[in-house]
matplotlib code that plots the C-alpha trace (Angstrom):
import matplotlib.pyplot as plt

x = [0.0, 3.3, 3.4, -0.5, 1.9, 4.1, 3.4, 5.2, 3.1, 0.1, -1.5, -1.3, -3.5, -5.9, -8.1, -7.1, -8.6, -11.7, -12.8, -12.4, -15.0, -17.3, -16.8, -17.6, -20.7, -22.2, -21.2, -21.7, -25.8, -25.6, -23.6, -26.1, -29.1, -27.0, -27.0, -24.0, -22.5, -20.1, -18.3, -14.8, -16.4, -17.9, -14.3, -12.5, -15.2, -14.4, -11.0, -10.4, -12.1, -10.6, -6.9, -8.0, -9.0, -5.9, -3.9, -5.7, -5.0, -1.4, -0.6, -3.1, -1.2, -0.7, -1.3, -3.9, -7.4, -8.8, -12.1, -12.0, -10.3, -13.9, -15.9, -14.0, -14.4, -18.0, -18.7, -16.4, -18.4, -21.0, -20.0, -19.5, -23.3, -24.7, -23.2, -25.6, -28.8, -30.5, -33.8, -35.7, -38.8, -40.6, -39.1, -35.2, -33.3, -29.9, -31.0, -30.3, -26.9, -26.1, -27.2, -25.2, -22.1, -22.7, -23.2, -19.9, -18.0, -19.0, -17.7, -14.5, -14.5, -15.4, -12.4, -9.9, -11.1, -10.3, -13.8, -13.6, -16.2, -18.8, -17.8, -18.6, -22.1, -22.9, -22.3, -24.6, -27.1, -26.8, -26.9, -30.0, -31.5, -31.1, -32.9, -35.4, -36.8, -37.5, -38.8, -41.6, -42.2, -42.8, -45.0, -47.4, -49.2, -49.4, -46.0, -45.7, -46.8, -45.3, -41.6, -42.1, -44.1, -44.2, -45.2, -47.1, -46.6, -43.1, -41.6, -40.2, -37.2]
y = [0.0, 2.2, 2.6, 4.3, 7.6, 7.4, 9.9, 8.1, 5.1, 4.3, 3.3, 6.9, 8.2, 5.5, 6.9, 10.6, 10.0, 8.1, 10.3, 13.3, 11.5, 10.6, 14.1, 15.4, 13.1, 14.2, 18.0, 18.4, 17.9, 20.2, 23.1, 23.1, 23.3, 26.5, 24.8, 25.8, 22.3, 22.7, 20.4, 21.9, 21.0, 17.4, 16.8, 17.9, 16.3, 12.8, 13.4, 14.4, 11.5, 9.3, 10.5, 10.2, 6.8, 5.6, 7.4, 5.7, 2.1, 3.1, 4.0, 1.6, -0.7, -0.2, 3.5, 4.2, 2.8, 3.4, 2.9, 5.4, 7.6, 7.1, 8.0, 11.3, 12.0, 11.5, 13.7, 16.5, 15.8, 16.5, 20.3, 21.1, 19.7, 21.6, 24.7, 24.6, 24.2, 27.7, 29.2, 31.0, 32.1, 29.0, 26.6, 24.9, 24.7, 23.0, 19.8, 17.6, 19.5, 18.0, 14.6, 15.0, 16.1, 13.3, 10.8, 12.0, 11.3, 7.9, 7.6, 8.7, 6.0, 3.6, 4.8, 4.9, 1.1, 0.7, 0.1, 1.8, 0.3, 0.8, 4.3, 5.0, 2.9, 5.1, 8.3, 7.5, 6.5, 9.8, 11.4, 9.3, 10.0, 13.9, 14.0, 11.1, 11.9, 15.5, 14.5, 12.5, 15.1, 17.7, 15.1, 14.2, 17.2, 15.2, 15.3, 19.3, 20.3, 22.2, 22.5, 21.2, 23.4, 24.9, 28.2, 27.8, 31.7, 31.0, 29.7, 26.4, 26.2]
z = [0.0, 0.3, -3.6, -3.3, -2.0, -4.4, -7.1, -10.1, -9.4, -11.8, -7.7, -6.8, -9.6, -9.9, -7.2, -8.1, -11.2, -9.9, -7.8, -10.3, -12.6, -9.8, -8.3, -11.8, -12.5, -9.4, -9.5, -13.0, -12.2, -9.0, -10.6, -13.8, -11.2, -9.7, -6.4, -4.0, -4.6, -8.0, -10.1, -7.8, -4.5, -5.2, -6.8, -4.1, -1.0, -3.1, -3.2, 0.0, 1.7, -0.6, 0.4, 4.2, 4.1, 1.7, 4.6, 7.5, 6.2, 4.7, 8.5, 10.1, 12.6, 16.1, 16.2, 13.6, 13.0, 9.9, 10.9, 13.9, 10.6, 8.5, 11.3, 11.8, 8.3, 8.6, 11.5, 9.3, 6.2, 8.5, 9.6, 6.0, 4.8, 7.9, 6.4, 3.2, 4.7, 6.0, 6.3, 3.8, 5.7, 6.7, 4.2, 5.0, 1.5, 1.4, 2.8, -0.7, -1.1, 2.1, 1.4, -1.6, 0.1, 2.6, 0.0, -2.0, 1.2, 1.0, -3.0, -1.5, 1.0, -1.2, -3.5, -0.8, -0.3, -3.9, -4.8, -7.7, -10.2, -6.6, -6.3, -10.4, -9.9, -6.5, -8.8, -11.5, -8.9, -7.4, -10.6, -11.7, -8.1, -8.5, -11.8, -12.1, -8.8, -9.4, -13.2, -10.9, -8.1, -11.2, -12.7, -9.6, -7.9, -4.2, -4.3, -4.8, -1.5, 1.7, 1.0, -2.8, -4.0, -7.0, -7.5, -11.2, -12.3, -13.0, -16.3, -15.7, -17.0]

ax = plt.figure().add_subplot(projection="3d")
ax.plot(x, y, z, "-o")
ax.set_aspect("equal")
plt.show()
């Protein structure tokens, strides 16, 4: 797992590169929506999970758990989702760009795990999640109510 740091190793860019196109596949979607969530951030959340994780198990042993490593990662992916969400008069918005910054944490676990073809599948999921789901909640009035709805003056776009 020492040849993961090394930067002349094809080991060391495998994941780099992994999580840029499952950064990208979800951050592409979010940035086109103009949600606070770009194509830089989702790169960089996969990324950065990705190289805490491969740093956890490169240094596991007696001093290091990689586990306890995840779950600190969690609880920091945490803070930054939290920061997105806020109030806009009665109605919370921010709360899927969370989830989606949560859920890109957990592509760059499953990278740093070297699960790469997992961490591609999660990405279209999310991806497929994102758009299909609104397609229905556009499609199906019930589903348009409280914090969903839609105001029908404006275009849709």
């Amino acid at each position: 797992m020492i040849e993961s740091l090394d930067p002349l190793s094809f080991y060391f860019w495998k994941p780099i590169l992994v999580s840029i196109v499952c950064g990208f596949i979800v951050g592409f979607e979010r940035q086109l929506r103009g949600k606070p969530l770009d194509v830089r951030t989702s790169v960089l959340v996969c990324l950065g999970t990705n190289v805490y994780v491969r740093l956890g198990d490169v240094i596991s042993g007696d001093h290091a758990d990689t586990m306890r490593i995840l779950g600190q990662v969690v609880t920091g992916i945490g803070f930054l989702g939290a920061g997105v969400i806020f109030n806009r008069g009665a109605q919370v918005q921010g709360l899927t760009t969370a989830a989606v910054v949560w859920t890109l944490a957990a592509i760059g676990a499953a990278i740093g795990f070297d699960r790469y073809f997992a961490a591609i599948a999660l990405s279209v999921v999310v991806f497929l999640v994102l758009n299909f789901l609104e397609w229905i909640e556009n499609r199906v009035e019930h589903m348009r109510r409280g914090a969903h709805a839609h105001d029908d003056r404006e275009p849709k776009i």
